[in-house]
VOPAGU-2260 file (C-alpha; in pm, 1 decimal, decimal comma):
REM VOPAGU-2260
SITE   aa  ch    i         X         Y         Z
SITE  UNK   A    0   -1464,7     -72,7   -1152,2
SITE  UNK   A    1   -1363,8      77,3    -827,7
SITE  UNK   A    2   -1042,0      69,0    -870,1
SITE  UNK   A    3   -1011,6     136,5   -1214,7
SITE  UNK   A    4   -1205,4     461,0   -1131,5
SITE  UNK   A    5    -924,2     532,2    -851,5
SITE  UNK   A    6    -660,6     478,8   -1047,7
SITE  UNK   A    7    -807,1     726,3   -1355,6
SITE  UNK   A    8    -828,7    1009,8   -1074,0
SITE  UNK   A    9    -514,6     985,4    -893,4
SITE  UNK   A   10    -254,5     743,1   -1038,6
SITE  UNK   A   11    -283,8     865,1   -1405,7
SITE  UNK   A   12    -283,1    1246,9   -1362,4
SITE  UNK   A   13      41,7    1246,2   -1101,5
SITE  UNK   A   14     227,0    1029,2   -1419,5
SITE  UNK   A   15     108,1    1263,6   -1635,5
SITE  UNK   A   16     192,9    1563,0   -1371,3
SITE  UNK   A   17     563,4    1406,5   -1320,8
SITE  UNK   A   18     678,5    1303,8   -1694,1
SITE  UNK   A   19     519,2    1588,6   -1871,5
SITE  UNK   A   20     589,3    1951,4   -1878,6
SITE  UNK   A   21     284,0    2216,2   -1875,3
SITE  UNK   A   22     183,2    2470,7   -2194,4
SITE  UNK   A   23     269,2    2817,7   -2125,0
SITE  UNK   A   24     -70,0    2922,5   -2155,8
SITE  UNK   A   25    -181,8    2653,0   -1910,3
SITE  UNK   A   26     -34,0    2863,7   -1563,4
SITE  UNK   A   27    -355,0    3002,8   -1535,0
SITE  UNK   A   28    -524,2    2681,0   -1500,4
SITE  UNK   A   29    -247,3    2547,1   -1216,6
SITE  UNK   A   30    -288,0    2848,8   -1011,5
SITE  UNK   A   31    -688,4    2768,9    -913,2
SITE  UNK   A   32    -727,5    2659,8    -627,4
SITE  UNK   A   33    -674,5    2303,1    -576,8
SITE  UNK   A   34    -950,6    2060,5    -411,4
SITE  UNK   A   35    -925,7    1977,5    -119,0
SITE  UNK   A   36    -982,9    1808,8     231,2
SITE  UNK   A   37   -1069,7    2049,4     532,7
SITE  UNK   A   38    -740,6    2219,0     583,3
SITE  UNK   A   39    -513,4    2004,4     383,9
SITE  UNK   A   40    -500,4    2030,3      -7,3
SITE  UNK   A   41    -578,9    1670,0    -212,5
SITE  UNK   A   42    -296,7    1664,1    -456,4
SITE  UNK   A   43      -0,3    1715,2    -199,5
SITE  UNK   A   44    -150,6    1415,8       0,3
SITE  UNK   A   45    -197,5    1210,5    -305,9
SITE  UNK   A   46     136,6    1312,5    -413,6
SITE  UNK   A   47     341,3    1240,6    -115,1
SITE  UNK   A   48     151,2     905,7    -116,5
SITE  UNK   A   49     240,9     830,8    -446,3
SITE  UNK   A   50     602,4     986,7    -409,4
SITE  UNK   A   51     649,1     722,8    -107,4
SITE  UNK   A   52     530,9     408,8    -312,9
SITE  UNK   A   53     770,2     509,0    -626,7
SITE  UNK   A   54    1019,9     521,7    -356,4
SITE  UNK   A   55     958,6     160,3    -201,4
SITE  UNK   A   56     931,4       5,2    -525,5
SITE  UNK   A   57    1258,0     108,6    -641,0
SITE  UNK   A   58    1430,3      46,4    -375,7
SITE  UNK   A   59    1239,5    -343,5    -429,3
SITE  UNK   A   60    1359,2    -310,0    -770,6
SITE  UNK   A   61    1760,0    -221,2    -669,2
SITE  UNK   A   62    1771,8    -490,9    -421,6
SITE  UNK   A   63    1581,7    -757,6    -707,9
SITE  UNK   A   64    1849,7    -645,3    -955,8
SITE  UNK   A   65    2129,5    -677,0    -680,3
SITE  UNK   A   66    2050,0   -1054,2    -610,9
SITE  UNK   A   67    1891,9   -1204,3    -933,0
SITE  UNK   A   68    1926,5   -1529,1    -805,2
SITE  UNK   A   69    1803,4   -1487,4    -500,8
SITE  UNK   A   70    1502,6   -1302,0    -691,7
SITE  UNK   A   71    1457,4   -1597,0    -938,2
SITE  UNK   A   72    1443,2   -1826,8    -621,1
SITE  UNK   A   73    1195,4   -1648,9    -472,9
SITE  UNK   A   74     971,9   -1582,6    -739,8
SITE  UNK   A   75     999,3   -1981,4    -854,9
SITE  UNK   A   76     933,4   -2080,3    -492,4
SITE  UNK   A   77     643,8   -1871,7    -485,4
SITE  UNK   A   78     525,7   -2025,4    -821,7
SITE  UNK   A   79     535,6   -2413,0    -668,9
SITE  UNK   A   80     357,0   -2266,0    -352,1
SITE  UNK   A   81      72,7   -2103,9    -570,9
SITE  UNK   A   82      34,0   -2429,2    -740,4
SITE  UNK   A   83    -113,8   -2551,1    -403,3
SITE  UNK   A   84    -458,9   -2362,0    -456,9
SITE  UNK   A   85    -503,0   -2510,1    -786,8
SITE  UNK   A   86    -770,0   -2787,0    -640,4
SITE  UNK   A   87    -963,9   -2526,4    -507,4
SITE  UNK   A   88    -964,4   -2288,3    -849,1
SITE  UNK   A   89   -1268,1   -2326,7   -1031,7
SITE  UNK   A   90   -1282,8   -2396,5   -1399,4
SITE  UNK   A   91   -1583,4   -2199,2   -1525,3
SITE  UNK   A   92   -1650,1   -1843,1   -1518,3
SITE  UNK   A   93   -2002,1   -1832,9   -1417,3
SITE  UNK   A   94   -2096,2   -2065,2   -1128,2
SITE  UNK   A   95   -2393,7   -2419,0   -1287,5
SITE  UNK   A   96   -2731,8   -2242,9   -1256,5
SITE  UNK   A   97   -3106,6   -2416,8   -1281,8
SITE  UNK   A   98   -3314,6   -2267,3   -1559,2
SITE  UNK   A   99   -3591,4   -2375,4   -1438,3
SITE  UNK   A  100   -3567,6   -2239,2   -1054,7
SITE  UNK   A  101   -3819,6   -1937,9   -1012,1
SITE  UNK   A  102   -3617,3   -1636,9    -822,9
């Protein structure tokens, strides 16, 4: 729930920020002043953050798309290793309980 919550408040309104364009009669609104930490405003941290991991992940995404084969090795290899913790997955959502044990 966390994370979901983090996501809503940062992730979701710098996509929205970046791939759509304001009203005119929304200025207004952008000029108040933003929230922020002592001396440093929130949104250009959160953007600069958010700027850097768009950058890494295309630059993940070039070098995947450079070597698919490598890629495609790599992601089957990890595949066979993950296979290794399937003893020690359990099957059931919700753990065996006792009805009849008192709290």
């Amino acid at each position: 729930m966390l994370a979901s919550y983090v996501i809503a408040m940062t992730v979701i309104p710098l996509f929205c920020a970046r791939f759509s364009k304001p009203f005119p009669h929304m200025e207004s609104i952008t000029r108040q002043r933003p929230l922020s930490f002592p001396g440093r405003p929130l949104q250009p941290c959160v953007q600069q953050g958010f700027n850097h991991v768009l950058d890494v992940y295309e630059r993940a995404v070039r070098g995947a798309l450079k070597r698919p084969g490598l890629t495609v090795a790599a992601v089957g290899l990890l595949f066979v290793a993950s296979l290794g913790i399937y003893p020690f997955v359990g099957r059931a959502f919700f753990p065996q309980t006792d009805a009849g044990s008192s709290p």
